[in-house]
N, C-alpha and C positions, 0 to 999 in steps of 0.2 A: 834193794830187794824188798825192805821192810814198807818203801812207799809204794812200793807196787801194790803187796799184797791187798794194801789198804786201798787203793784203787781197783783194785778186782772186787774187792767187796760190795765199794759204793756200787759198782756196777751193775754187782748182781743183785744187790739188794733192791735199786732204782728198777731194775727190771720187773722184777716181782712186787715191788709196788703200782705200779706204772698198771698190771693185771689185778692187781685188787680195786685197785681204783675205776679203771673201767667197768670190770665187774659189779660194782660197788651201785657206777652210773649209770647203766645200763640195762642190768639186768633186775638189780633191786628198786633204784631207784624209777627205773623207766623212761630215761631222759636221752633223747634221740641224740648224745653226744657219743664222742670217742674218748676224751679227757685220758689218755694213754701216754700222754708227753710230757706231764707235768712235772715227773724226777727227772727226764730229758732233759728238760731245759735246766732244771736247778743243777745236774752234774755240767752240762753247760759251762753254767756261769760258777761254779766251784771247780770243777777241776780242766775243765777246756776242752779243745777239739774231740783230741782222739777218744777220752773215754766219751764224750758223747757221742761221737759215732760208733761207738761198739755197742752203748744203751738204744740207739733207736735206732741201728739194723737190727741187732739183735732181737731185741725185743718182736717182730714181726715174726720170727724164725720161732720164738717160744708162744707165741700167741697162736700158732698151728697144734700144736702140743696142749696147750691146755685148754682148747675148745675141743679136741678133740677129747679131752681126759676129762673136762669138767663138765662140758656143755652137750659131750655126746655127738658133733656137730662139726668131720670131716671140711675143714677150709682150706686147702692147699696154696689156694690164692692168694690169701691174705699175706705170705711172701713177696707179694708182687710190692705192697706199702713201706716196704724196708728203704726203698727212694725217697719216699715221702719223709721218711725216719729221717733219713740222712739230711735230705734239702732242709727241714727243719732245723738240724744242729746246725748247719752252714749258716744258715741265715740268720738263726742266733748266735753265733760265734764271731761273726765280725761284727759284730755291735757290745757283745759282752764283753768280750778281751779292753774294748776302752773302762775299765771298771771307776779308773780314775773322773769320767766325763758321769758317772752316773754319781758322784756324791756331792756333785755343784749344786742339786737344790732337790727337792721332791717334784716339782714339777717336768726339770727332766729328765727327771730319772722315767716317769709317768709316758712323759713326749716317747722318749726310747722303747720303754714296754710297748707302748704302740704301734710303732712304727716297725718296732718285732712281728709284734701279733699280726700288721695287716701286710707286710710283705712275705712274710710265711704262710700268709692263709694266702694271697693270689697264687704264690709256689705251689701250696698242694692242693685248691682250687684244679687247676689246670691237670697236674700229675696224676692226681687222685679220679679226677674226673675222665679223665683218658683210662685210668686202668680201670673204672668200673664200665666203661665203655665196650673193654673188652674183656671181662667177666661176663658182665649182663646180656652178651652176644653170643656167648658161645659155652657157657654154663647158667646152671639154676642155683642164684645164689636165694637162701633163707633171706626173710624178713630180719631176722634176729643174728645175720651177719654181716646185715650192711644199715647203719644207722640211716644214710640217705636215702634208702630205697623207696622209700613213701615221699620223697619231694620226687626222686626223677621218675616216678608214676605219674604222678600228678601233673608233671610235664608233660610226658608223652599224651595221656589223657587229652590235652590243651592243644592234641595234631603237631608239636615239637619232633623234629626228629630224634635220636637214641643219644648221639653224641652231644647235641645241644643239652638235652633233658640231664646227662650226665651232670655238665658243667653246671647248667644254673641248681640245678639239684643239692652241687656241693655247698653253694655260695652260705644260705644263712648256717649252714652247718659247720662248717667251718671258720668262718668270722668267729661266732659266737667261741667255738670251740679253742680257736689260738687264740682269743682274747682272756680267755678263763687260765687256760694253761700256761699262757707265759705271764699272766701277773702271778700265779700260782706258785710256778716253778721258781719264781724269783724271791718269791716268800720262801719258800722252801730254803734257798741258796743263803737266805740273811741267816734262818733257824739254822743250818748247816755250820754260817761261820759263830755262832754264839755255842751251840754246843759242843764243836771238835774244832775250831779256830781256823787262821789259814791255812790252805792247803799245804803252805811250806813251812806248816809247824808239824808233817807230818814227821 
């Protein structure tokens, strides 16, 4: 019971991190990212599947909530990214769970990070890029709720049709973005085992 609790916390804690952070990148700093997965991935790789999958659907579910509380700014939609959450833990979790193949060198440990970052960004490339598809088709989403929105204008601009303009739209946005977040979150997961040790010293 006593580990649970202590996995509920990281949970919630990750979560509300996870919104300052974005916040943090977005709205203060002005940087056309999402950077919303970064505690995702470090509960990931600290405490495994399940609590990350309760961090990055979750997290989608509270991100309605506090745009509409902080931002003033009705998203209902943004529910629809809790996939996107999810596919992410997945596809970090069968590469984390080998913990043991990541302390053979720095270099691959590096290789790995990588190969996170760009098989989760084709994942939600594609996911992501479908559900703005059908957002931008049949709602008026803000500028300031969809960091893509200014590449898949830019698209369409160029005679693209809606669905293409989606997809390439997500591309450098999302590269960049799983590339920041899972080296990030993995930094996070080392600071995690030096300050409260392994998880089975809970």
């Amino acid at each position: 019971m006593k580990r649970n609790v202590k996995i509920g916390i990281f949970c919630f804690i990750s979560i509300f991190l996870n919104l300052g952070l974005s916040l943090l990148a977005y709205d203060v700093c002005h940087f056309p990212l999402f950077l919303d997965t970064v505690f995702t991935v470090a509960i990931v790789f600290y405490l495994g599947l399940i609590p990350g999958l309760i961090v990055g659907i979750l997290y989608n579910f509270t991100d309605v909530l506090f745009n509409l509380i902080v931002r003033g700014i009705n998203s209902p939609t943004n529910i629809f990214f809790s996939i996107c959450g999810a596919a992410i833990v997945i596809v970090t979790w069968l590469f984390a769970r080998k913990k043991e193949e990541f302390q053979i060198s720095l270099s691959i440990t590096i290789l790995y990070l990588l190969l996170i970052s760009l098989i989760s960004s084709f994942v939600t490339i594609f996911i992501g890029g479908t559900f703005d598809f059908i957002r931008f088709s049949f709602y008026d989403i803000p500028d300031s709720m969809a960091p893509i929105k200014q590449f898949t204008d830019s698209f369409v601009s160029q005679k693209f049709n809606l669905f293409a303009s989606c997809i390439l739209g997500q591309i450098p946005i999302s590269i960049t973005d799983r590339i920041i977040s899972t080296f990030a979150g993995y930094g996070v997961y080392k600071l995690y085992i030096k300050l409260f040790g392994a998880p089975e010293e809970f």
